[in-house]
Structure formats: structure tokens, C-alpha cells
C-alpha positions in Angstrom: -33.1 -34.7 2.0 -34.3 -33.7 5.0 -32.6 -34.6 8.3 -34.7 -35.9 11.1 -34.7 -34.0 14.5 -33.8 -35.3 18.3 -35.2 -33.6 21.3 -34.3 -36.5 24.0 -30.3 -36.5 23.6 -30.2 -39.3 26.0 -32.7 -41.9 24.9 -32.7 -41.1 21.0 -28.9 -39.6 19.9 -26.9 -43.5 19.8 -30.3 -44.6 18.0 -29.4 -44.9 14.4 -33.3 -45.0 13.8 -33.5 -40.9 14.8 -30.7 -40.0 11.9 -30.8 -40.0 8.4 -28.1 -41.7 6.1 -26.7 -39.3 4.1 -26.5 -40.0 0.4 -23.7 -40.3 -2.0 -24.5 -36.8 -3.2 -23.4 -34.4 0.3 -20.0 -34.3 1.8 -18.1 -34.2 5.0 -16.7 -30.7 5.9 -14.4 -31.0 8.5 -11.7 -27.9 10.0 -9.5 -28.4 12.8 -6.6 -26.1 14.4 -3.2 -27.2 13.7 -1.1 -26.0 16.3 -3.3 -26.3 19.4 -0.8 -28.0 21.5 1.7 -24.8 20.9 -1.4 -22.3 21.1 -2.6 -23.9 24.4 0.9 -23.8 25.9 0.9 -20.0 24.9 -2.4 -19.5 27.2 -4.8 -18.9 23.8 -7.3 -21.2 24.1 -9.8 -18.8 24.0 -8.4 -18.0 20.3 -8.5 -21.5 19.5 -12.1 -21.5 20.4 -13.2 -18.6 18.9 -12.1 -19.4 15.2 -13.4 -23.2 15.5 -17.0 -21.4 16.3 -16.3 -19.0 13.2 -16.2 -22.0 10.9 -19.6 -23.2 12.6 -21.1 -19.6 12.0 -19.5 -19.2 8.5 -21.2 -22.7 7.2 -24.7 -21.8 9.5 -24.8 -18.7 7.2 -24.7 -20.3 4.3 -26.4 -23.7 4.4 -29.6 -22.6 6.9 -32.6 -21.4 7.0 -35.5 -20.4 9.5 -37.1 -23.7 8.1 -34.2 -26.2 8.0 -31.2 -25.8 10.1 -27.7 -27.2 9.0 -26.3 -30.0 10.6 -22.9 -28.3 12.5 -21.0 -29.2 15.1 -18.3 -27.1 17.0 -15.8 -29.6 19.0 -13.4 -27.2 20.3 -10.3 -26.8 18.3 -12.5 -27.7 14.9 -16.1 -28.2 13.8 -17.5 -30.8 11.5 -20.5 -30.6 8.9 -23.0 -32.2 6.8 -23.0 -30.5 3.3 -26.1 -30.9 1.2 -25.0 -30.9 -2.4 -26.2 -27.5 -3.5 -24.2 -25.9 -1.1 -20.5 -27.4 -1.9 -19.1 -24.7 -4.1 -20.5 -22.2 -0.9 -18.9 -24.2 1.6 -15.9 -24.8 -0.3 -14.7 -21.7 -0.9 -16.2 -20.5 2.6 -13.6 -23.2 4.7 -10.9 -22.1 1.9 -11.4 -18.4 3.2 -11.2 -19.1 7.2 -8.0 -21.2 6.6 -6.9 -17.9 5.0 -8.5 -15.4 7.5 -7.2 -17.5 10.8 -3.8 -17.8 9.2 -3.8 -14.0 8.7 -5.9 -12.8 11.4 -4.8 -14.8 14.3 -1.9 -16.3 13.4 -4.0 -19.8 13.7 -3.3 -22.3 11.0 -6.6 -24.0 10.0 -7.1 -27.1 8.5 -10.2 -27.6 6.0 -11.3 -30.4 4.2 -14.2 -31.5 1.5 -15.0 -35.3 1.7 -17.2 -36.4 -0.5 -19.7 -39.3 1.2 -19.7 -41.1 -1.8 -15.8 -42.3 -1.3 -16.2 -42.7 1.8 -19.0 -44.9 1.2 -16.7 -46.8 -1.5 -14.3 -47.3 1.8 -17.1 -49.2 3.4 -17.7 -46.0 5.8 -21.6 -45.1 6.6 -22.4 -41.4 7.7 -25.1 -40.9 9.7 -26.6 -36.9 10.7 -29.5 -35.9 12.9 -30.6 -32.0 14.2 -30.4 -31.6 18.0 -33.9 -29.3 17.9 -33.3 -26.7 20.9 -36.7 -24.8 19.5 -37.3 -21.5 17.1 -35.0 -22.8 14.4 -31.9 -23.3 16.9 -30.3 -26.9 16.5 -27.1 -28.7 16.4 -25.4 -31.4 14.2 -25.6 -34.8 15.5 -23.3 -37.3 13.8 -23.4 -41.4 13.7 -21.4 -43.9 11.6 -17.5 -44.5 11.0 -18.0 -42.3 7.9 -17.9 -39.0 10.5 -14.5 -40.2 12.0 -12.6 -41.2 8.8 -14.0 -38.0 7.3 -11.3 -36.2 10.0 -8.8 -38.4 9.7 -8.7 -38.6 6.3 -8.2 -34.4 6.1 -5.5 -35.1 9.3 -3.4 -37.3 7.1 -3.9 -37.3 3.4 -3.4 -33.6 1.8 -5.7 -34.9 -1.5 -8.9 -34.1 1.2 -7.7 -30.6 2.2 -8.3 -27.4 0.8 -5.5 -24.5 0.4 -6.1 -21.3 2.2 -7.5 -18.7 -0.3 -9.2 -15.2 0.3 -13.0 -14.4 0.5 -16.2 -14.0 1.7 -16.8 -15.2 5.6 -20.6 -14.6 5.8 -22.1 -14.0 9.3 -18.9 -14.3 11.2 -19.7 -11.1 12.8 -22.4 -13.0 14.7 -20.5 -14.3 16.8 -18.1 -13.3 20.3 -17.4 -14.7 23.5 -17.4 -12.2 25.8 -18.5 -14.1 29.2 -15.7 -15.5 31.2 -14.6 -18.7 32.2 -17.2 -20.2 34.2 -15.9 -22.2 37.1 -17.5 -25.6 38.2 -20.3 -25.4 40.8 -20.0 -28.8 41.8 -15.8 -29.7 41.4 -14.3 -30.8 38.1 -15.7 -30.0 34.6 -14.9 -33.0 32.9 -14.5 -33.5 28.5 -14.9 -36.6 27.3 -14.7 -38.1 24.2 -15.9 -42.2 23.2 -15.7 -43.6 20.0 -17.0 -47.2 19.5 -15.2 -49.8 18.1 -15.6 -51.8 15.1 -19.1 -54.2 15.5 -20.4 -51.9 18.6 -22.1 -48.8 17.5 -24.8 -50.3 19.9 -23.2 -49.9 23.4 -23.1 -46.1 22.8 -27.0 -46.1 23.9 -25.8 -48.1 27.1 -22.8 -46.4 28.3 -24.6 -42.9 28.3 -27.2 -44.6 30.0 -24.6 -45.3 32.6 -22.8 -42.4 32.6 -26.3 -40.5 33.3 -26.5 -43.2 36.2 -23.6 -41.6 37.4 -24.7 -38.0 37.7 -28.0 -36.9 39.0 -30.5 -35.6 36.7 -30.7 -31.7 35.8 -27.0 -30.9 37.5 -24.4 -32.3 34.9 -24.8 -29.1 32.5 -21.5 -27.1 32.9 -23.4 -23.4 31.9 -26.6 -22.9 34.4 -28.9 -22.9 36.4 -29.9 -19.7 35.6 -29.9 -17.9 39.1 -25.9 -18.4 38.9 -25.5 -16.5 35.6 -24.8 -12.6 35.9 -23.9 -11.2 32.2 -20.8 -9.9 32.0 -20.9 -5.6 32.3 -18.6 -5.2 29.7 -16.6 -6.8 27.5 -12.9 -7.1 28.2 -10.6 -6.6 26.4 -9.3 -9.9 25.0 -12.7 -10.6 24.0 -13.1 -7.4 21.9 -9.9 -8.0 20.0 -11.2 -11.2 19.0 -14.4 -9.7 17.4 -12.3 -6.8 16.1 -10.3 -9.4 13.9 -13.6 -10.0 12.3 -14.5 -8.7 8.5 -16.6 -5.9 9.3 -18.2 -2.7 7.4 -18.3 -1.2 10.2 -15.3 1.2 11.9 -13.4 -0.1 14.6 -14.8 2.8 17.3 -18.1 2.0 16.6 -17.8 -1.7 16.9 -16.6 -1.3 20.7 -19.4 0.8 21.4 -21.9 -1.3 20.4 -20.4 -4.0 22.3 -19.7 -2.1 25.6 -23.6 -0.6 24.9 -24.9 -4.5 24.6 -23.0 -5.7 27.0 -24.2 -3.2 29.7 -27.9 -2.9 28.4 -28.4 -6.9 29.2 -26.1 -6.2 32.3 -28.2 -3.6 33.8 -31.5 -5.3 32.5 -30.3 -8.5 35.1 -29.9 -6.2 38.0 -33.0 -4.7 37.3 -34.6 -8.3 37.6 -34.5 -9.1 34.2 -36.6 -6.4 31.9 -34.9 -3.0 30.7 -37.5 -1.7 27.7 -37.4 -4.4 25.0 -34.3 -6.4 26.5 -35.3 -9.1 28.4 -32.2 -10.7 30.4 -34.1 -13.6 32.0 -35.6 -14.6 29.1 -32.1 -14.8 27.1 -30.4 -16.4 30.2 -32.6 -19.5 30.5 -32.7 -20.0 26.6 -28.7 -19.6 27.0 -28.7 -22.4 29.5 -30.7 -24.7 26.7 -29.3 -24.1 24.6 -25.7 -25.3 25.1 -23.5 -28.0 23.6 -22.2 -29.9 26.2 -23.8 -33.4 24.9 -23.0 -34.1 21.5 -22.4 -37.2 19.2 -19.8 -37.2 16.4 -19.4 -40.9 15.8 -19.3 -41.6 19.3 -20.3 -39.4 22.2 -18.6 -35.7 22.9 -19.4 -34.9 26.7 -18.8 -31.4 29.1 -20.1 -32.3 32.4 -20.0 -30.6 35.7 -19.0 -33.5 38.3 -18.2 -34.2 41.7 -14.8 -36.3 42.4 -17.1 -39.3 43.7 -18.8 -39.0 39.8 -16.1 -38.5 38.2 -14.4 -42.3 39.7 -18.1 -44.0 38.9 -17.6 -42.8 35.1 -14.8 -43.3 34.9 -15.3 -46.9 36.1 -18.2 -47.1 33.7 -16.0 -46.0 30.7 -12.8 -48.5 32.0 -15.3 -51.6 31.9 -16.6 -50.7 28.2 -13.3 -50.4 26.8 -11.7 -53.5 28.5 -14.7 -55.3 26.9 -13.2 -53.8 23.3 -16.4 -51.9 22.9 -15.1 -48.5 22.8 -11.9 -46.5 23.6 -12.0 -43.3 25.3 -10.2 -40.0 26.4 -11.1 -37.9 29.3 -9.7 -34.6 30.7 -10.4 -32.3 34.0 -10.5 -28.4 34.5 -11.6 -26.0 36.5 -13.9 -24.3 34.5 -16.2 -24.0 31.1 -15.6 -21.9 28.4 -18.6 -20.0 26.2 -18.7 -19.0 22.8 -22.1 -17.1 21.5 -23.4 -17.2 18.4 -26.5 -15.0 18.6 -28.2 -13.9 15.7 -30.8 -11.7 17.4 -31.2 -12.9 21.0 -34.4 -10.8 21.2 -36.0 -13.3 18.8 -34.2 -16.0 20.5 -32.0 -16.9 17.6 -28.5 -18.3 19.8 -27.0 -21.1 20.4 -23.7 -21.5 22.7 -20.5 -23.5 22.0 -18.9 -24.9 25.3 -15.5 -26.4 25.9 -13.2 -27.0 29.3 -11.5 -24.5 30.0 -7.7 -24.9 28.4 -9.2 -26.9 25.2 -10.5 -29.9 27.0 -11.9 -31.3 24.2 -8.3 -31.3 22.6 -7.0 -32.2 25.9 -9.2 -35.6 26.0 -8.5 -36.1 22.3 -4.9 -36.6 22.9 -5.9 -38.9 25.3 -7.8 -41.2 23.0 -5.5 -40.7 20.1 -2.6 -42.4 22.2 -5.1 -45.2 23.1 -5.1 -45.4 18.9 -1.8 -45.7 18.1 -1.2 -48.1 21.7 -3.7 -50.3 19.8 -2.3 -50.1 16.7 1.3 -50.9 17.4 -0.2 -53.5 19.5 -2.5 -55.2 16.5 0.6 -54.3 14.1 2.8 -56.4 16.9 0.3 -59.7 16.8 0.2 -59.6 13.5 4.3 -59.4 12.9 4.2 -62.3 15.8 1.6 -65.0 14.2 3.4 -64.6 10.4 6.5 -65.2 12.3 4.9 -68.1 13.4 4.1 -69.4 10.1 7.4 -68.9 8.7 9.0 -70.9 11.5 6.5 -73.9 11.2 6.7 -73.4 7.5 10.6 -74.2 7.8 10.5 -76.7 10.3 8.0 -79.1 8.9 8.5 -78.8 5.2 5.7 -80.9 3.1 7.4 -83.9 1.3 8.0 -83.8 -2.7 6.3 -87.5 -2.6 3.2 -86.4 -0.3 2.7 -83.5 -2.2 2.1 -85.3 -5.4 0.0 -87.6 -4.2 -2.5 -85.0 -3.4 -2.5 -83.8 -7.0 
């Protein structure tokens, strides 16, 4: 099955006509970081992010091609993926091995899960994926359907979906770093948000981005760019290269810090220079970086990093308060000073990279923890009505009991 592809984000990612259902034969791989709210209190977000973009490099390794890109999605403190059915032993045992080597490694305790589509289908749950094309076999996962959200609840909070941590192979993992530094808002916040549609309204999705775009003029919103405001970092600091040294390897340790301070300062000078040093071209790589960023993504509802002004950031706002007092979606938002960049370049010469970016301090998680209170707020509040109207009934029930005469007369 081959997914379809979506180059306009805007008009074509809340149209279920751009995606392909997926089939009773793939499954929902889903990882997520246990212990963010300790880790981000500890000041390792940037941990946090890195292995989340491991898993996404891990399952790219093994389930694409130059031809057909997999659909993957990084969302901060976890990815999520579509997993054809030929590749579910690979991807299996490939999540089962980062649980082990973030648990070992980092100290991180990763969550992985396998859910098959076809029970979530038998649950009533649709899953619906899509490629983002950004050109020359770069894309990202695009997700529609309730399927995509139960698939992560369903690892969150029943153990049967999740997969014990076990040792082995963690194919291309060593494409990836993040050694650029936080990049601070140009324009005053940079804002994460999160919507998720509510039963019977997967169509306002379409209309509330539409709004939100309203809200922001066009070209600015992108958290990484323009270009001209980029300067590649000269080297790598130090945080950064301890990250990639906890990645399997064949090579030594001393020569995997050489080749990153070398690399580092090669596309370094090459900028300075105006953007050409011998075969490295620096302007060429910076405006495919800028392209080729996450910050709009859908997974089941939309996943947002915007750069916005405090003026935009009251209109969304406004926008998103009106959609979910309608009951048409619930929402979580949070604020921070900067973006965050992870890289996963392959060869950035023959512009193979795509770029993972998140608020600075986990926004994503940040604005998830917003929503997920919303959930339980609504829950206790459904759970509450319910309690009240069979109270109801058992008071009436007692109060006007039907006669032994009447009822026999209706038999």
C-alpha cells in the first residue's frame, strides 16, 4: 500500500481525501518518555529530545527507501509510526532495543508499543496516514483518525500493547545529533500547541488552522528561519557531543569528536565564506534546513511550533477558546522562549535531512499536560452527569412506583 503525499500542509493535511486508510494488516508503533516531568525538572530536555528523534531515525532506517519514505513522526518526548506489515518483526525488536539502549544509555525509560490496526479497527477506531513530501525522498508522517490517538493511549495504560526493553541492533541512529543551540524567538513567544477533535468533528480541524493561519501572517510563523538569521554552530559543545557519543558506534570515541568538531567547522567556515568551501555548500543546506522542519504536523488532530507575537498569540488563542466551547475540540498550549533542533542528516550534500523541532523545555510535553487535564476535567465531568441522571431514575423509580393492577393490565 502506498501512502499518498501532501505538499500544501494547510489546505490538504485535515482532508481525509489526501491520506490513505491503513489496512488491517500494518500497526501503530508508538514510544514515548516516561519520566519527562522529572527529566524536565532536571534541565534535560535536550536528552529527552534526542532519544524521541532516535526512535524516528531507528524505524526511518529500517522501513524507507529512496522511493518510498516511512510515515514517522517525532512529537517531542515520543514519536509515532505507521508500520507496513513486512516490516513488524524489524520494528519490533528495533523499539524493543531503544527502550533498552535509553534505559542504559541515558538513564531515560522509554516506552514502546506494537498496536496492531486491525484491533483497533475492531474498537471502532479508523487510522488514517499521509507523507508530508519536503522533496528528494525527505517527508514526514502525517496522521488522521481516532485510531492514531488510542494507538498511544492504549501503550500509556494497558501493559498487553507494550514491549519489554531487550538488547540489539539500532540501525542508523548514528545519523543523527543536535548540535545547534536553542534558537530564540524572532518575533516573542514560540508557542506548542496541540488539538485533538472531538468525537463527530474531525471536520473543523480544516477550519481552525485556517483560522489560526488568519492569525499569523504568511511566511513568518516557522520557529527555525529565514535563512539570513542562521549561522551554523563552529563547533559542537559539549553536551551535544556526549549525546552522540552514547550512540552504538564502530567507530573510537577520539575519532568521533573529530569528525564532529571537523564538520561542524567545515560548514561553519563555508557560511562565513558566503556559503561555498570546496564541495560544502552552507547556503544550500541552510535553506533546505529551513524546509524542511516539523513545526506543522497532524497526529489525529494538529501538532503546531509557531513563532508569534503576544497580539497573535491572544487571537489564537481566542480562535482555539471558541472551537472548544463549541465541543469541537479540546486543546493544550504552552509558551517558551526559544526552539529546539534535532538533525537527522543522512548526507546533507545530497540533501538527505530533515529537522525535528520542539519549544524549548519540551513544549510539546508541556502543552500535552495541558490537554490531558482538559481529559480527565471532562471525564469526571461526563462520569458526574452520568452518576446524577441514574440518581435521578432511582428517585423517580421509588417515588412513583407502577401499580400491581396497572401493570397487568398492560400484559
Amino acid at each position: 500500500m502506498l501512502l499518498k503525499r501532501i505538499s500544501d500542509f494547510e489546505r490538504e493535511s485535515s482532508d481525509k481525501a489526501c491520506y490513505q486508510e491503513l489496512d488491517a494488516s500494518w500497526s501503530i508503533a508508538v514510544a514515548d518518555v516516561i519520566a519527562s516531568t522529572q527529566l524536565a525538572l532536571a534541565g534535560r530536555d535536550r536528552d529527552v529530545n534526542f532519544v524521541a528523534a532516535c526512535v524516528v531515525a531507528v524505524l526511518t532506517e529500517i522501513m524507507s527507501t529512496d522511493e518510498i519514505p516511512a510515515a514517522i513522526q517525532f512529537g517531542g518526548d515520543g514519536a509515532v509510526a505507521a508500520v507496513p506489515e513486512q516490516f513488524h518483526a524489524e520494528a519490533e525488536a528495533a523499539l524493543a532495543a531503544l527502550a533498552y539502549w535509553s534505559q542504559t544509555q541515558f538513564g531515560i525509560p522509554l516506552r514502546v508499543g506494537l498496536v496492531p490496526v486491525a484491533e483497533l479497527q475492531k474498537a471502532g477506531h479508523s487510522s488514517y496516514a499521509a507523507l508530508h513530501d519536503m522533496g528528494n525522498g525527505n517527508a514526514f508522517g502525517l496522521f488522521l483518525g481516532s485510531g492514531i490517538i488510542e494507538a498511544d493511549r492504549w501503550v500509556k495504560q494497558d501493559p498487553r500493547w507494550r514491549l519489554a526493553p531487550q538488547e540489539g541492533a539500532l540501525p542508523g541512529i548514528d545519523n543523527l545529533s543536535c548540535r545547534w543551540q536553542p534558537l530564540p524567538s524572532k518575533r516573542g513567544k514560540v508557542m506548542c500547541l496541540i488539538i485533538d477533535p472531538q468525537d463527530g468533528h474531525d471536520d473543523t480541524l480544516k477550519h481552525v488552522l485556517s483560522d489560526i493561519s488568519a492569525c499569523v501572517p504568511e511566511g513568518v510563523a516557522a520557529p527555525i528561519g529565514p535563512v539570513h538569521s542562521l549561522t551554523p554552530p563552529a563547533w559542537p559543545s559539549w553536551q551535544s557531543l556526549k549525546r552522540e557519543l552514547r550512540l552504538p558506534s564502530s567507530s573510537s570515541a577520539i575519532f568521533r569528536i573529530i569528525r564532529a568538531f571537523v564538520g561542524s567547522g567545515i560548514l561553519h567556515i563555508a557560511h562565513r565564506l558566503g556559503g561555498r568551501l570546496g564541495g560544502v555548500d552552507a547556503r544550500r543546506y541552510l535553506e533546505s534546513l529551513v524546509q524542511r522542519t516539523d513545526y506543522r504536523k497532524q497526529s489525529g488532530g494538529p501538532r503546531l511550533v509557531l513563532d508569534v507575537t503576544d497580539d497573535e498569540i491572544f487571537q489564537i488563542e481566542q480562535v482555539l477558546r471558541g472551537a472548544e466551547d463549541d465541543g469541537r475540540i479540546l486543546f493544550g498550549t504552552s509558551l517558551s522562549d526559544a526552539a529546539t533542533m534535532t538533525c537527522l542528516v543522512g548526507d546533507f550534500q545530497a540533501d538527505r535531512h530533515v529537522h525535528f523541532v520542539d519549544g524549548e523545555e519540551l513544549g510539546f510535553w508541556r502543552a500535552s499536560l495541558v490537554l490531558k487535564d482538559k481529559l480527565v476535567q471532562r471525564m469526571e465531568w461526563v462520569n458526574k452527569s452520568v452518576s446524577s441522571v441514574q440518581t435521578a431514575d432511582r428517585k423517580i423509580a421509588l417515588q412513583d412506583p407502577v401499580p400491581v393492577s396497572d401493570a397487568g393490565a398492560h400484559r
